[in-house]
C-alpha positions in Angstrom: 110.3 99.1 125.2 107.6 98.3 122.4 108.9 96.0 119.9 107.4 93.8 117.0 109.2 91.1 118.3 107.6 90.9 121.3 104.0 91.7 120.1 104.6 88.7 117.8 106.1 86.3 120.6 102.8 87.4 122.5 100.3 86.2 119.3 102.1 83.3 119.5 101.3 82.7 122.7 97.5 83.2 121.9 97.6 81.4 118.4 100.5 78.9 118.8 102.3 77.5 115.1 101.0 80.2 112.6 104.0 82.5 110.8 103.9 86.4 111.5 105.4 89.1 110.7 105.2 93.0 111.4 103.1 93.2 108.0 101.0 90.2 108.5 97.0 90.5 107.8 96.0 89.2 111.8 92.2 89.8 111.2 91.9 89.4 107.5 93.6 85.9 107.5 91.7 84.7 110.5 94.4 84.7 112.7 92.5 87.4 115.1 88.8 86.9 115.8 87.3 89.1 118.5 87.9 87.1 121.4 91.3 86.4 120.5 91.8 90.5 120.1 90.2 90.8 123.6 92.9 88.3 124.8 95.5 89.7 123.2 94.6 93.0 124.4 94.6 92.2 128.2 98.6 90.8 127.7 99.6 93.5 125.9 98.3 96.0 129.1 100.0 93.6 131.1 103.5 93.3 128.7 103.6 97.1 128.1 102.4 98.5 131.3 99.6 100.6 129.0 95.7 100.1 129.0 94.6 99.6 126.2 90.6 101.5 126.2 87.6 99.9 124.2 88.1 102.5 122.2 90.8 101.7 120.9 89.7 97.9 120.2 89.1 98.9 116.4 89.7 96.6 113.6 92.4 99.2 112.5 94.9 98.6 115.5 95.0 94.6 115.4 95.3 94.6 111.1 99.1 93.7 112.0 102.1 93.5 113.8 102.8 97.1 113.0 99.5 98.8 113.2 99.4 97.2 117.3 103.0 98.4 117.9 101.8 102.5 116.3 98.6 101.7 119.0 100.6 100.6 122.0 103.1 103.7 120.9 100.3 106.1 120.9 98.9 105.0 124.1 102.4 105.6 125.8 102.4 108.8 124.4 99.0 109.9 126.0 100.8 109.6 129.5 
């Protein structure tokens, strides 16, 4: 199961001591820089079970919490 909870306990993971939420700017506040997004995006294939395409490494699905989750969602839809 997808949750925000767990997409946040995995930033964490990647960018230890900073507050999130589900509505949290990740890229606008620095939090996420491309490498990190890269990063994330290999544990969240790994969490979720999903692969996440370079197409879908877009600025839009790693804004926030709730934009990765609607991603993630989408790409466990597609199969």
């Amino acid at each position: 199961m997808i949750t925000e909870d767990k997409i946040v306990e995995l930033i964490n993971e990647l960018k230890p001591g900073k507050e999130i939420t589900a509505d949290t700017e990740l890229i606008a506040s620095g939090i996420l820089e491309s490498m990190d997004i890269m990063m994330l995006a290999a544990k969240l294939n790994e969490e979720f079970d999903v692969t996440i395409s370079p197409l879908d490494l877009k600025e839009e699905n790693f804004r926030s919490v709730t934009s990765i989750k609607a991603m993630l969602e989408d790409i466990a839809d597609r199969f």
